[in-house]
C-alpha positions as CSV (number, residue, x, y, z in Angstrom):
1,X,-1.9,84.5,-36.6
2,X,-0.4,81.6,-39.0
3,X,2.9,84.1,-39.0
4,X,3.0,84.1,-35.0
5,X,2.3,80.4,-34.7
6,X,4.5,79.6,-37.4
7,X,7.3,81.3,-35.6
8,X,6.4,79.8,-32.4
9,X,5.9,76.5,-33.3
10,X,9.3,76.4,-35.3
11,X,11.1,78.0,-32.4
12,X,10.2,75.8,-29.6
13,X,10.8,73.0,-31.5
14,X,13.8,73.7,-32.3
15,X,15.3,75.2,-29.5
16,X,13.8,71.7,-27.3
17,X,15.7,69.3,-30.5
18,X,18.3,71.6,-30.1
19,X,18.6,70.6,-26.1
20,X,18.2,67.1,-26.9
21,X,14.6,65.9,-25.9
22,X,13.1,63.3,-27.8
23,X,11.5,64.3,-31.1
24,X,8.3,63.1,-30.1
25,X,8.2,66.2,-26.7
26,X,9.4,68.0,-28.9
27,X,6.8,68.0,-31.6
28,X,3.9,68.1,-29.2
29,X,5.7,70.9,-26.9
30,X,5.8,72.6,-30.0
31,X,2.8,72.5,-31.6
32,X,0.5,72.9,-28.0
33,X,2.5,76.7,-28.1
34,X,1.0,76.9,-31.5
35,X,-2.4,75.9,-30.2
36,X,-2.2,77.5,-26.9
37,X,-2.3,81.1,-28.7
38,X,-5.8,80.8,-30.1
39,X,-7.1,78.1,-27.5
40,X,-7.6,78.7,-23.3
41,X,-4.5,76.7,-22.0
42,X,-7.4,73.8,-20.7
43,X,-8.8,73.3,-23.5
44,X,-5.6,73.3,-25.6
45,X,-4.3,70.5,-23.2
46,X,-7.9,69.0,-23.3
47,X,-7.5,69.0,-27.7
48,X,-3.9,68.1,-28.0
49,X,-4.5,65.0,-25.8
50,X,-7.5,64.0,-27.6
51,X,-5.9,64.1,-30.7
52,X,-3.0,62.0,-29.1
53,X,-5.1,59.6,-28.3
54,X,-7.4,59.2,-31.6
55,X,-4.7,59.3,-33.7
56,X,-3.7,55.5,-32.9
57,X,-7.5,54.5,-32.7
58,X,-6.6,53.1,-36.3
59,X,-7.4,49.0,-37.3
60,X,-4.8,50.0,-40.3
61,X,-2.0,51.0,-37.4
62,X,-1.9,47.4,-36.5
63,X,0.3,46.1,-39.8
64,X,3.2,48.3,-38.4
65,X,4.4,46.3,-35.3
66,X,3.5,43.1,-37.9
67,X,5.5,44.1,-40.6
68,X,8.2,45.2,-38.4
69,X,8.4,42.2,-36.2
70,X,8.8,40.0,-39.4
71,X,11.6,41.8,-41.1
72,X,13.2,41.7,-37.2
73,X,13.2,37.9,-38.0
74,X,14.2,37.5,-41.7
75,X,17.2,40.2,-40.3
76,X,18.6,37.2,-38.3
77,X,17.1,33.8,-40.1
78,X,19.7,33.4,-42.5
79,X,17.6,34.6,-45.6
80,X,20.4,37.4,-47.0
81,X,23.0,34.6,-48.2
82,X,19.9,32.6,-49.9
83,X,18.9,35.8,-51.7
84,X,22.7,36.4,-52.5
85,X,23.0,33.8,-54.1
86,X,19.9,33.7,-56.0
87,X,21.0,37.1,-57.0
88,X,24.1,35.7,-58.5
89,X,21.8,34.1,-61.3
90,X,20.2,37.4,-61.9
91,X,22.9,39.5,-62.4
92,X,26.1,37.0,-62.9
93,X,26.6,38.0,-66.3
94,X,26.4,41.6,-66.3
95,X,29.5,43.7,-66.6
96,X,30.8,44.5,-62.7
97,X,28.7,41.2,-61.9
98,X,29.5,41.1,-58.4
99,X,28.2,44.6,-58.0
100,X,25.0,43.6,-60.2
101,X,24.2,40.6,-57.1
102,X,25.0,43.7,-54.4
103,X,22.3,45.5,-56.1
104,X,20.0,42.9,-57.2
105,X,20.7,41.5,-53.5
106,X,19.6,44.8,-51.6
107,X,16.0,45.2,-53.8
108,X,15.4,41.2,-52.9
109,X,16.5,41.4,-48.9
110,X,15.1,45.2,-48.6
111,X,11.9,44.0,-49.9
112,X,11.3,41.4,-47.5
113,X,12.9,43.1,-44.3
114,X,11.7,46.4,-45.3
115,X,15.1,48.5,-43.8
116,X,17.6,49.6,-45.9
117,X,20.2,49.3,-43.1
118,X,19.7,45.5,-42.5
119,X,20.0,45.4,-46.2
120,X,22.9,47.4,-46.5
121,X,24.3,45.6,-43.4
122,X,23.3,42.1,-44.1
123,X,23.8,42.0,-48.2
124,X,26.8,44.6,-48.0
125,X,28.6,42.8,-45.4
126,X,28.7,39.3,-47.5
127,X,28.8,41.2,-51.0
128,X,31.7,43.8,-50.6
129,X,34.6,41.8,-48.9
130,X,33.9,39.2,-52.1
131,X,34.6,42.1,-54.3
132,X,37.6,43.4,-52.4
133,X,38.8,39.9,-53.0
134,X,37.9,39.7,-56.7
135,X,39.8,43.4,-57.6
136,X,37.0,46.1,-57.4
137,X,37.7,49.1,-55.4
138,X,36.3,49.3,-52.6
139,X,35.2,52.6,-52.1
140,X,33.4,51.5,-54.9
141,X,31.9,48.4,-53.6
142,X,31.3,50.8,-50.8
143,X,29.0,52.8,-52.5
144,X,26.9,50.5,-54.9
145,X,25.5,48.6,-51.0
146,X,25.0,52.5,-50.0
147,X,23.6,53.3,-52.9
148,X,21.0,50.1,-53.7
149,X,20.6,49.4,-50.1
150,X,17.2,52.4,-49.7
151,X,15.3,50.6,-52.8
152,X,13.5,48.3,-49.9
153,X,12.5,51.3,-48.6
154,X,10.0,51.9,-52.0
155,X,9.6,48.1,-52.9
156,X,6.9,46.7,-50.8
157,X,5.9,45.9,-48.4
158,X,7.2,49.3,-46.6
159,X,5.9,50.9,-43.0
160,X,6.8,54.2,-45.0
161,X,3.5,54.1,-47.2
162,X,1.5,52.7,-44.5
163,X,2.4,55.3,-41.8
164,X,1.9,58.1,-45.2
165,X,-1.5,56.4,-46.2
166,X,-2.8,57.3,-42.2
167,X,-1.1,60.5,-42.6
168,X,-2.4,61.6,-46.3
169,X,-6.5,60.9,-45.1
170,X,-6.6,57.6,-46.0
171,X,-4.7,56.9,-49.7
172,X,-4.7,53.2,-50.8
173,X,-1.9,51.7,-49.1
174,X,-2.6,48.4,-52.2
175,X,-2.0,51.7,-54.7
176,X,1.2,52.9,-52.9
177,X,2.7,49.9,-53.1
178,X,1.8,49.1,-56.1
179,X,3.7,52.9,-57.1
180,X,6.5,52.2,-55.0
181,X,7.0,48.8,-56.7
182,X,7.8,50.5,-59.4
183,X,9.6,53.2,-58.9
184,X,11.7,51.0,-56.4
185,X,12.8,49.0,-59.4
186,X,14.0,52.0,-61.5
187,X,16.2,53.0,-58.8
188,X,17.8,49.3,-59.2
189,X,17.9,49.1,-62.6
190,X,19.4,52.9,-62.6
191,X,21.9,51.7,-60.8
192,X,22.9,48.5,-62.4
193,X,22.9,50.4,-66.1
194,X,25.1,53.0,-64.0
195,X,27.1,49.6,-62.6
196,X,27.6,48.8,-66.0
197,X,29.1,52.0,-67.4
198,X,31.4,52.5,-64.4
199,X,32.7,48.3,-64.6
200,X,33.2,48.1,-68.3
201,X,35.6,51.4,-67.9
202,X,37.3,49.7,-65.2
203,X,37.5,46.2,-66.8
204,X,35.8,44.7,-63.5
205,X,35.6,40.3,-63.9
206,X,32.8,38.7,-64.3
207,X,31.4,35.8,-61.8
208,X,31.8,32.5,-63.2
209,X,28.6,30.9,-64.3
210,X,26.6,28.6,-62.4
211,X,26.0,25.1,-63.6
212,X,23.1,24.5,-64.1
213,X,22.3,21.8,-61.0
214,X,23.7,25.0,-59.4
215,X,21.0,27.2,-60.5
216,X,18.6,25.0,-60.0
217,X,19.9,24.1,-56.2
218,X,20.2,28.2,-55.6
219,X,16.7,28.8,-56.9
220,X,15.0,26.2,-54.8
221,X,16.9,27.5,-51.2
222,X,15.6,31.2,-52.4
223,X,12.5,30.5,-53.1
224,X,10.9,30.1,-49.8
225,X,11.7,33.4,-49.2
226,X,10.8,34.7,-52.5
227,X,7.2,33.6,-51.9
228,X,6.7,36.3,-48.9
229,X,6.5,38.5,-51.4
230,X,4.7,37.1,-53.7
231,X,1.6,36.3,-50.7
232,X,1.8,39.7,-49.7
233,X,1.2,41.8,-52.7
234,X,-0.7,38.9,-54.3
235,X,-3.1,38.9,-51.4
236,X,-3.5,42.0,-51.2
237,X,-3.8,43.2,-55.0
238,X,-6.4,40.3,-55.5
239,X,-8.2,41.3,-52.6
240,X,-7.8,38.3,-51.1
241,X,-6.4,39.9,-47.5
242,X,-6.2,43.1,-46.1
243,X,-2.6,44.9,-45.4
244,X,-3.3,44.1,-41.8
245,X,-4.1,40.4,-42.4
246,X,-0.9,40.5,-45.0
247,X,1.1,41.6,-42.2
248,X,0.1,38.9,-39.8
249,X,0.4,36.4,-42.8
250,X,3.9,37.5,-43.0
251,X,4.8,36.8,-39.3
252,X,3.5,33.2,-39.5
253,X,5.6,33.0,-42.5
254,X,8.5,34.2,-41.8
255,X,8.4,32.4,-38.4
256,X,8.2,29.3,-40.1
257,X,10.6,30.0,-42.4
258,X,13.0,30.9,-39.5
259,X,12.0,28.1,-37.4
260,X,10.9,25.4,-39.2
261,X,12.5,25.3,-42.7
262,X,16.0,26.7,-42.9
263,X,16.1,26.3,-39.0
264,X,18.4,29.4,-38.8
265,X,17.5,30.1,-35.2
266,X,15.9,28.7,-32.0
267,X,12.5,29.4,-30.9
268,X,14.1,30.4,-27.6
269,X,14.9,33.5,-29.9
270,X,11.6,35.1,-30.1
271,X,11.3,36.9,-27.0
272,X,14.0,39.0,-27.9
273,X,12.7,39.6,-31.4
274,X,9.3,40.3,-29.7
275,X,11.3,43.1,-27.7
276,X,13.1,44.6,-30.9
277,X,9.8,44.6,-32.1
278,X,8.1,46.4,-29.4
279,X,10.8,49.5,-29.0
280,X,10.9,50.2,-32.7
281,X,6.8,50.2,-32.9
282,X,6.8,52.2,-29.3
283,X,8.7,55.0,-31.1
284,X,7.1,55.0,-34.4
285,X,3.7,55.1,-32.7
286,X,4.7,57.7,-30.5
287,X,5.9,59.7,-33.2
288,X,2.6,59.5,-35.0
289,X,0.7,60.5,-31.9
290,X,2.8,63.4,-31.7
291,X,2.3,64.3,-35.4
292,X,-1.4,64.4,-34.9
293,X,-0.9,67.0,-32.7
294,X,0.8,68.6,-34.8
295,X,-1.4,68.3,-37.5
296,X,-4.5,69.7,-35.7
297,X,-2.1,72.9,-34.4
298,X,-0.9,73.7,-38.2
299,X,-4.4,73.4,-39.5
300,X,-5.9,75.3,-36.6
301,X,-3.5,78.0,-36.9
302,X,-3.5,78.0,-40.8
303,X,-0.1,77.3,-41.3
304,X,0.0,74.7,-44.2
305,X,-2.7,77.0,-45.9
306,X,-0.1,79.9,-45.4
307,X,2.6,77.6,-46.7
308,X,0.6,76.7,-49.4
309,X,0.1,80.6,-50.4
310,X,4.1,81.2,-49.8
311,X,5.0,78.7,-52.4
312,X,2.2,79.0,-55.0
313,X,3.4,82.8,-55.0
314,X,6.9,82.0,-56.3
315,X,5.1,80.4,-58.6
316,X,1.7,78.2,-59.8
317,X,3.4,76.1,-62.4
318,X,3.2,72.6,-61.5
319,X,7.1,72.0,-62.8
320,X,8.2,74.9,-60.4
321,X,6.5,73.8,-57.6
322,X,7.0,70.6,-57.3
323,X,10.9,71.2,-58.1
324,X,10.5,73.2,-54.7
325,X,9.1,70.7,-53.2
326,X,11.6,68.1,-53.9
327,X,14.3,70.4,-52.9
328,X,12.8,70.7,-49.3
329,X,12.0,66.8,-49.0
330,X,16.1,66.3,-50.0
331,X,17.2,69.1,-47.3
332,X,14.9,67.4,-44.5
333,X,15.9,63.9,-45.9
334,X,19.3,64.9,-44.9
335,X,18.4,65.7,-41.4
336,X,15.6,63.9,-40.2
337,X,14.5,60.0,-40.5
338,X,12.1,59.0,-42.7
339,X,8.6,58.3,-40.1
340,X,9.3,61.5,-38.4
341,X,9.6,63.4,-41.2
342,X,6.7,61.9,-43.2
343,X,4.4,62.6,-39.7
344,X,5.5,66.3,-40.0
345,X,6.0,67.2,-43.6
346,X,2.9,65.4,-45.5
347,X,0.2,67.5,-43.9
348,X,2.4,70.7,-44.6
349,X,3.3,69.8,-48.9
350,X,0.5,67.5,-49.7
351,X,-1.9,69.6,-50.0
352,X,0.3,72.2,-52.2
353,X,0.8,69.0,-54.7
354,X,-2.9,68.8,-54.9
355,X,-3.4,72.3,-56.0
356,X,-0.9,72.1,-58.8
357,X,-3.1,68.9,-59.8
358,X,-0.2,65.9,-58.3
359,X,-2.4,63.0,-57.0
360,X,-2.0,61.7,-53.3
361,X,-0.6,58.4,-54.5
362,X,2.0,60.2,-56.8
363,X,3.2,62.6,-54.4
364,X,3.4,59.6,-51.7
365,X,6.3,58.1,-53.9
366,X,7.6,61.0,-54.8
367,X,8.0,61.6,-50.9
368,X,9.2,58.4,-50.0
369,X,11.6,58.8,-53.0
370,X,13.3,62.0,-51.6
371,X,14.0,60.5,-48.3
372,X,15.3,57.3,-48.8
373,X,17.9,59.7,-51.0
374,X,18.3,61.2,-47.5
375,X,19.2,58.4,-45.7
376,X,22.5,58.2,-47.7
377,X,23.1,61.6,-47.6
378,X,25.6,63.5,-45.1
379,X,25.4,65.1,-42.8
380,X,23.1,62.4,-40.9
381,X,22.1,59.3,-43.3
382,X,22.2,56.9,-41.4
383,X,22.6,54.5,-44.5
384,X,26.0,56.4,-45.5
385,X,27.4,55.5,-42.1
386,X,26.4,52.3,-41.7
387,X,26.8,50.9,-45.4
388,X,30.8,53.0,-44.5
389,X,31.4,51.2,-41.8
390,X,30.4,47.9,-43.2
391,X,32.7,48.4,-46.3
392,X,35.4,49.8,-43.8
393,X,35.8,52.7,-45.4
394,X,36.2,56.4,-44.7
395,X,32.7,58.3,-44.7
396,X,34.8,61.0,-46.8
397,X,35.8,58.3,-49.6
398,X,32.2,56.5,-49.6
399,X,30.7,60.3,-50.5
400,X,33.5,60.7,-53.0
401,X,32.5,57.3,-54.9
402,X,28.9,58.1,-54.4
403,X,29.0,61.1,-56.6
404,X,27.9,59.8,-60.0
405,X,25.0,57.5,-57.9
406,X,23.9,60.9,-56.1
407,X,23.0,62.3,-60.1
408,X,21.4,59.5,-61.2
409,X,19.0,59.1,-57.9
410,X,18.4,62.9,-58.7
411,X,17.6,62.2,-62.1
412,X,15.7,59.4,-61.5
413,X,13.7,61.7,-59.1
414,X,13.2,64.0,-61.4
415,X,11.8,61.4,-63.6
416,X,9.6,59.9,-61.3
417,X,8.4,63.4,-60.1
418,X,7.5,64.5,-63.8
419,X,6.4,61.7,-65.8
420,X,3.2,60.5,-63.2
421,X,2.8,57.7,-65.5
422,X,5.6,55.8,-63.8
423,X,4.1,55.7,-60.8
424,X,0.1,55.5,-61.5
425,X,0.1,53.5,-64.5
426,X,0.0,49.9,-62.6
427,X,-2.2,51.3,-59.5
428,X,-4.6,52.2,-62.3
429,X,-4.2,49.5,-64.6
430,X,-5.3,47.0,-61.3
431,X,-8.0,49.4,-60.3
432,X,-6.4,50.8,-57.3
């Protein structure tokens, strides 16, 4: 029966993406075929909208649209030339300095708007006509904002572990950011030591330096902004607030920021930000009641337990498996967003990490890891495009110059993947 509904559920899906309906019909077209083979057709409508509806009966759901609307706002508030700037002092003296602030730059803004494209978009767009200027290359510059900008999507806070924690049975979100944190920063520092290498070879100039009324002036614009973070993962690691309450925190900050502080925009802006805000959460929820169903038509029909025989017979060592699992999370990173393919895949692999002994919070970064790769992979990142067509370059040229940041993301992966001490070790040292 798995091997029929397996077939069917891949089959329908595909043929309705194939066709162009939205994921979402797709998905639950898809997996009520699955059902409606073991299940009268009443009650399989009768269980797949039940689940649709239960599945956003969740108090945790409510940090999405919050987080969302307030990286909608820092997008647009003037934040990303404050954090350049900052960044300038961070990395200023670094071989390929200029590149150091792109990087440094995308980890700060990413963090705070949690998209790599408005990092990508609003860091790479001040960062890599500066380096034109200066000398560097620019399908280099072109590839260090592709290849930094997906870091936000690991450093918290991120909608990515939140919509995995609901996904996973309930892992700490506190833990996965705590993971993510880190691993988020070893991408960055990866590719600043890479930065280096590729700069001192090219004989790249370095910034000037700052004086230092002009540090001082730089640090105190940034760190309004800088604080965000520092309430939300302080709040939440000390316990004293709740993601949700974190998220709402983060509103009324940013909004003050925005409106009150720098004064970047008018409060005659909101309504739209409110409707940005309420189309991106409309999809992702609707993804997520889709994947329920989804969910409940794999487990009903034993499909993940038939995946999960499948791969542990190719092999039950842990280093095997989980390298098979990494390649599939890289091959659907290339294809498919990050929510939809977190909804999908994590009740599907998950519980094949558990048997080879990977913990939920470990395998969550590792996920998250292997598709933010995606999003700067052809053929559909979404990343490689944009950050492209900010540079104004050629796709064909950015992919060229990404080559030696595509090893080094892999071997950070592997890294991260095999050495669980990198990502647990600060959960666990805060009791997470």
């Amino acid at each position: 029966m798995a091997g029929e509904a397996s077939f069917i559920l891949i089959a329908v899906f595909g043929v309705l993406a194939l066709l162009g309906l939205p994921l979402a019909v797709a998905i639950v077209a898809a997996a009520f075929a699955a059902v409606a083979l073991v299940l009268p057709f009443d009650m399989a409508v009768f269980t797949a909208a039940q689940k649709i509806v239960a599945s956003l009966d969740s108090f945790s759901l409510l940090a999405v649209p919050f987080f969302i609307l307030s990286g909608v706002m820092m997008n647009s508030g003037g934040i990303a030339l404050r954090l350049v700037n900052f960044a300038k002092l961070i990395a200023g003296r670094i071989p390929g300095s200029l590149a150091q602030t792109n990087i440094a730059g995308n980890m700060l803004f990413g963090s705070i708007s949690g998209s790599a494209i408005a990092a990508s978009t609003s860091i790479g767009g001040v960062m890599v006509p500066i380096q034109a200027k200066e000398g560097y290359d620019r399908d280099f510059a072109a590839a260090v904002n592709i290849a930094s900008a997906p870091t936000g999507m690991l450093i918290p806070p991120t909608t990515a572990f939140i919509i995995y924690s609901l996904i996973s049975g309930g892992t700490s979100i506190a833990a996965l950011f705590m993971a993510g944190a880190v691993a988020g920063t070893l991408w960055g520092i990866g590719m600043m030591a890479l930065t280096v290498a590729i700069a001192k070879r090219r004989n790249y100039p370095l910034a000037p330096s700052p004086s230092i009324r002009e540090a001082l002036n730089v640090t105190w614009q940034a760190i309004p902004s800088l604080m965000l973070i520092v309430l939300i993962i302080g709040g939440i690691l000390f316990g004293i607030v709740t993601p949700v309450e974190a998220s709402g925190i983060a509103v009324l900050y940013t909004m003050a920021l925005a409106f009150l502080i720098h004064r970047t925009m008018p409060i005659s802006a909101l309504p739209r930000f409110l409707i940005e805000t309420s189309m991106i959460t409309g999809t992702i929820m609707l993804l997520l009641a889709a994947s329920a169903t989804l969910s409940f038509a794999m487990a009903f029909t034993g499909i993940p337990a038939a995946v999960t025989a499948l791969v542990l017979g190719v092999s039950e060592n842990p280093i095997i498996v989980m390298l098979i699992i990494n390649m599939i999370l890289l091959v659907v990173g290339c294809f498919m967003d990050i929510g939809p393919a977190i909804l999908i895949f994590t009740p599907i692999l998950l519980p094949i990490a558990q048997k080879v002994g990977v913990d939920p919070v470990h395998f969550g970064t590792i996920m998250v890891f292997n598709l933010a790769i995606g999003t700067i992979t052809p053929p559909v990142g979404t990343g490689l495009f944009v950050g492209a067509s900010v540079a104004g370059v050629r796709v064909e040229r950015a992919i060229r110059a990404l080559g030696p940041f595509y090893l080094l993301l892999f071997a950070v992966l592997m890294l991260v993947t095999y050495v669980p001490a990198i990502s647990m070790a600060l959960p666990r040292a805060l009791g997470l």
